[in-house]
C-alpha positions in Angstrom: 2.6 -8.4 17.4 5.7 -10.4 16.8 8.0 -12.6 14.4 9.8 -15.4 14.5 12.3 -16.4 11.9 12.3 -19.8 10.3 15.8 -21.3 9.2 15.9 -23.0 5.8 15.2 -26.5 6.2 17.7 -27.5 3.9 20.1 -26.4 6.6 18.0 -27.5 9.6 16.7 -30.7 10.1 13.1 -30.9 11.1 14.7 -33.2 14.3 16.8 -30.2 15.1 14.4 -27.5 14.9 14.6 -25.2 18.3 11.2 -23.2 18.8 13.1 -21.3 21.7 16.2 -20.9 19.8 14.5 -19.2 17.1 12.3 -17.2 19.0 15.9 -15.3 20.3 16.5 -14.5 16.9 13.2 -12.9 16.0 15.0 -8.9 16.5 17.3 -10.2 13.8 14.8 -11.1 10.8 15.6 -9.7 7.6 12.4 -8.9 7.0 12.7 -6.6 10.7 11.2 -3.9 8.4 7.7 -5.5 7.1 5.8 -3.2 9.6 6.7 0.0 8.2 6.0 -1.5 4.9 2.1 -2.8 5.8 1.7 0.7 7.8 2.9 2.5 4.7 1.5 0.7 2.6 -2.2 1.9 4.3 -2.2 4.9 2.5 -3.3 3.5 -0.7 -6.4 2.6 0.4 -8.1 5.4 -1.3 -7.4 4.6 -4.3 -7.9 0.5 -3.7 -10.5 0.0 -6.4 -8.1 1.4 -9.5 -5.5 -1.3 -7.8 -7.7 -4.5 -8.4 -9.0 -3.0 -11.8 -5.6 -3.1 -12.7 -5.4 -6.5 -11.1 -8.2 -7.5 -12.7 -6.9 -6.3 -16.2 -3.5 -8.2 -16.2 -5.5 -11.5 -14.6 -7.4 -11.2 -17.8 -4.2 -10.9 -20.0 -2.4 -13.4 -18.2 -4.8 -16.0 -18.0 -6.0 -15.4 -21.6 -9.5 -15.4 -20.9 -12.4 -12.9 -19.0 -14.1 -16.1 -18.0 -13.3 -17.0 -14.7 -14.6 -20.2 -14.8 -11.5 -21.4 -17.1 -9.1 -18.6 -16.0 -8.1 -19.8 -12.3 -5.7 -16.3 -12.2 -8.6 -14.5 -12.8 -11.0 -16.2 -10.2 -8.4 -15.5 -7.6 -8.3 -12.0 -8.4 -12.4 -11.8 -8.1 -12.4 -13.7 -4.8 -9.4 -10.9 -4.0 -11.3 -7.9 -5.0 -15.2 -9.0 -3.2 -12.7 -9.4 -0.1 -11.7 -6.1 -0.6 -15.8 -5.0 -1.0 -15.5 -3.6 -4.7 -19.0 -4.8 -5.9 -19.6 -8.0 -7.8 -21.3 -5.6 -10.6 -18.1 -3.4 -10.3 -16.5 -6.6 -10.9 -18.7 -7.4 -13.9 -18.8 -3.9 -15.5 -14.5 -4.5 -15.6 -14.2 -8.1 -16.8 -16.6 -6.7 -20.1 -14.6 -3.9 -20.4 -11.2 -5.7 -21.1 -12.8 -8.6 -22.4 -11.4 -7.4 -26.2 -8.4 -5.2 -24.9 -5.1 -5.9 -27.1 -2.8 -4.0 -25.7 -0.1 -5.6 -23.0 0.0 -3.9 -19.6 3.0 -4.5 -18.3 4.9 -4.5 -14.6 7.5 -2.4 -14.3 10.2 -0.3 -11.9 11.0 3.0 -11.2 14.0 3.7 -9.3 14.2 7.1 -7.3 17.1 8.9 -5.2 15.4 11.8 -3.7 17.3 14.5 -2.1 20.5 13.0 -0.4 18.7 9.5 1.6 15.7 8.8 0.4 15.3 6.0 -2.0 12.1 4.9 -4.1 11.0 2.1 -5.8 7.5 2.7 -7.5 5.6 0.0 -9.6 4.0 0.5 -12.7 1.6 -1.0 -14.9 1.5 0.4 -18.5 1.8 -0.7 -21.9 4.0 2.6 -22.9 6.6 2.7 -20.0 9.5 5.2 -21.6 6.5 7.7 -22.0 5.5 7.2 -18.4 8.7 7.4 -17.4 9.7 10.7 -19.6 6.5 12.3 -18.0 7.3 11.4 -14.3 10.8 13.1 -15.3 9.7 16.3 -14.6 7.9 16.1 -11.6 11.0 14.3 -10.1 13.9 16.5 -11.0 12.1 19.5 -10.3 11.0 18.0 -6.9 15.1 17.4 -5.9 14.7 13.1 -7.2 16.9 11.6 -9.8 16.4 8.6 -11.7 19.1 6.0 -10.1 19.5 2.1 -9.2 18.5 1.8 -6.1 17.8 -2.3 -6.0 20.9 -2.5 -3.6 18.8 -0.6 -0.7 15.9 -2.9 -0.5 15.1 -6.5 -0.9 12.9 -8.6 -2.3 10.6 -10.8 -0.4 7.2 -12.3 -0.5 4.1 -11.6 2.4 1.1 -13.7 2.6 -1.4 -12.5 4.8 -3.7 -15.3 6.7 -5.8 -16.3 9.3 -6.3 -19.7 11.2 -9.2 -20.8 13.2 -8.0 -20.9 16.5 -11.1 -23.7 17.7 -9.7 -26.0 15.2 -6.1 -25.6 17.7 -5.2 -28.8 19.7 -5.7 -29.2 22.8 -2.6 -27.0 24.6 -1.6 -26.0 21.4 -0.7 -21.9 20.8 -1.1 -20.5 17.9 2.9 -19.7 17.9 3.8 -23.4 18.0 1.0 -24.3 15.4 2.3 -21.7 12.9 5.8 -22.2 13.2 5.2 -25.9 12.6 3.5 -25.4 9.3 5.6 -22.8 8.6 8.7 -25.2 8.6 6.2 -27.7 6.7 5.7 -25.4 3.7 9.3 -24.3 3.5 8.7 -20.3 4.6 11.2 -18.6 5.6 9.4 -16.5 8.6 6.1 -15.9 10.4 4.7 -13.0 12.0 1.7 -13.8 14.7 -0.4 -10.6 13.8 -3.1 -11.3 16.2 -3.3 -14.3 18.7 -7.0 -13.7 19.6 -8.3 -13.6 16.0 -5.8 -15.6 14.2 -3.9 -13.3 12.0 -0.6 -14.6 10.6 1.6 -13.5 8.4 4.2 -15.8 6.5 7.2 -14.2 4.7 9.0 -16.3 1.8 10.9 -15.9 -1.4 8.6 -14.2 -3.5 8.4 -16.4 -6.7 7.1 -19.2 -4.0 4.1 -16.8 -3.2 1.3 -18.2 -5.4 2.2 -22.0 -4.1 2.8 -21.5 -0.5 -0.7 -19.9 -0.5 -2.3 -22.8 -2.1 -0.8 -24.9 0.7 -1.1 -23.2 3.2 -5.0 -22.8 1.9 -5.1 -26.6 1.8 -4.2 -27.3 5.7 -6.7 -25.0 7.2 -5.9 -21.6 6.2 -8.0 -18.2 4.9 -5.8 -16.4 2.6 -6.8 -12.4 3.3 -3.8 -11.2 0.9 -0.6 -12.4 -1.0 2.1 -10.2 -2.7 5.0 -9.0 -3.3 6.9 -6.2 -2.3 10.2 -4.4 -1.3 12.1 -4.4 2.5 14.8 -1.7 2.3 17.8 -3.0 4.1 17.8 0.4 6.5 15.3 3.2 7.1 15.7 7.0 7.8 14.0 9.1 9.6 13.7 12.4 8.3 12.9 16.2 10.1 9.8 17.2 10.1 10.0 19.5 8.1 12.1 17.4 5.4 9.1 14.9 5.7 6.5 17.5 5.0 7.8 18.2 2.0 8.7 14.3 1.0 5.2 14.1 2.0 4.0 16.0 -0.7 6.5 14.3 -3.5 4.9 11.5 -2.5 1.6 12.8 -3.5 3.1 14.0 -6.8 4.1 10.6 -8.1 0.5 9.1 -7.2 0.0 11.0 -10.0 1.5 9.0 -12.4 -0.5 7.1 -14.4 -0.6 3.0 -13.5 1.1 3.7 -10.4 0.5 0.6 -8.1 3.0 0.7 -5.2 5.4 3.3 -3.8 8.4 1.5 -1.3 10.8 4.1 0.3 13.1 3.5 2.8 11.6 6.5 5.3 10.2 5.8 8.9 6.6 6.0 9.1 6.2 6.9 12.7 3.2 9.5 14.0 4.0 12.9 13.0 3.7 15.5 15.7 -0.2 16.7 16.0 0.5 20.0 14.9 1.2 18.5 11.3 
């Protein structure tokens, strides 16, 4: 699995584009920490299904309607969640029961410091966040955290997760150069080839482009597996293992909190010795 990182075309002219010259600077990408993030971010799977109900819910809100059929947020969602294998009646049973919901869940942040190097961000989708917030207090000063900006230690970026049929290729075309070329087309910033064999691909932008550079990307011969946002931190940390045991379980604490969606820290996720 590698990256490449795509210059701005407004800095690089299509004419001057350097496959080889970028390929040197793939070590360098700022988004060099997007693995950790994907491998982390695999320990949510159990609780998947209360994601894409939540999903589901703000689709609904956004998109002012539980019909999908007028309510193209909402439709992408569904295609989303029967990707993910949650049952169409699954799907049914939650589109009736926030068909009359009034009240406005809402995304928001929870900054973290905990212990002396460890920072947080966790996303939250409620319509009461200061009670949220009061409850979590506990929990987190008790466990060593404090509440604290931590927005400087991470950025911002957008992740669209894809895959291209490789039959449809030209002939001595790889997968790289094919990639990179539409990458430059749509404007993204930087590609990750996931899988050659398969096809899997992952493009990395600003994240308020997500939603259209999908659709384009959908458009010239693309299957969209997963688009979102989340949070790079700048640096990462990796902690003794006895340090991480115990972050471990904090971790597990603030799972807890109600409408939690995402947790992003800034701690290395590699393999734990096996006596763990």
């Amino acid at each position: 699995m590698y990256r490449i990182c795509i210059f701005s075309m407004k800095f690089y002219g299509r004419s001057n584009f350097n496959v080889n010259s970028i390929r040197s600077m793939a070590g360098h990408s700022k988004w060099a920490n997007i693995k950790h993030i994907k491998a982390k971010k695999d320990e949510f799977k159990s609780s998947l299904f209360a994601k894409i109900t939540r999903q589901l819910r703000l689709a609904i809100q956004d998109g002012k309607s539980a019909d999908p059929a007028i309510n193209s947020i909402l439709q992408s969602e569904i295609d989303k969640a029967l990707k993910q294998n949650m049952p169409m009646s699954t799907i049914q049973r939650t589109l009736s029961q926030f068909k009359h919901v009034t009240q406005n869940v809402k995304k928001h942040r929870l900054d973290i410091r905990y212990k002396r190097n460890v920072y947080i961000i966790c996303i939250i989708y409620t319509d009461n966040f200061p009670s949220t917030k009061m409850d979590a207090a506990s929990t987190v000063k008790k466990s060593g955290g404090e509440f604290v900006d931590v927005g400087h230690m991470f950025q911002d970026c957008g992740l669209i997760q894809s895959q291209y049929d490789t039959s449809k290729l030209l002939d001595g075309q790889s997968l790289e150069d094919r990639a990179v070329e539409d990458a430059i087309e749509i404007e993204a910033e930087d590609i990750q080839i996931v899988d050659i064999t398969t096809g899997y691909i992952n493009f990395f932008c600003n994240p308020v482009n997500v939603h259209s550079l999908s659709t384009k990307l959908s458009k010239i011969g693309y299957s969209i597996e997963n688009s979102e946002s989340l949070y790079a931190a700048n640096n990462v940390v990796t902690l003794p293992l006895d340090e991480r045991r115990a972050y471990d379980i904090f971790k597990e604490k603030l799972r807890n909190i109600p409408g939690l969606e995402e947790i992003y820290d800034n701690v290395a996720y590699d393999a734990l010795p096996s006596d763990m």
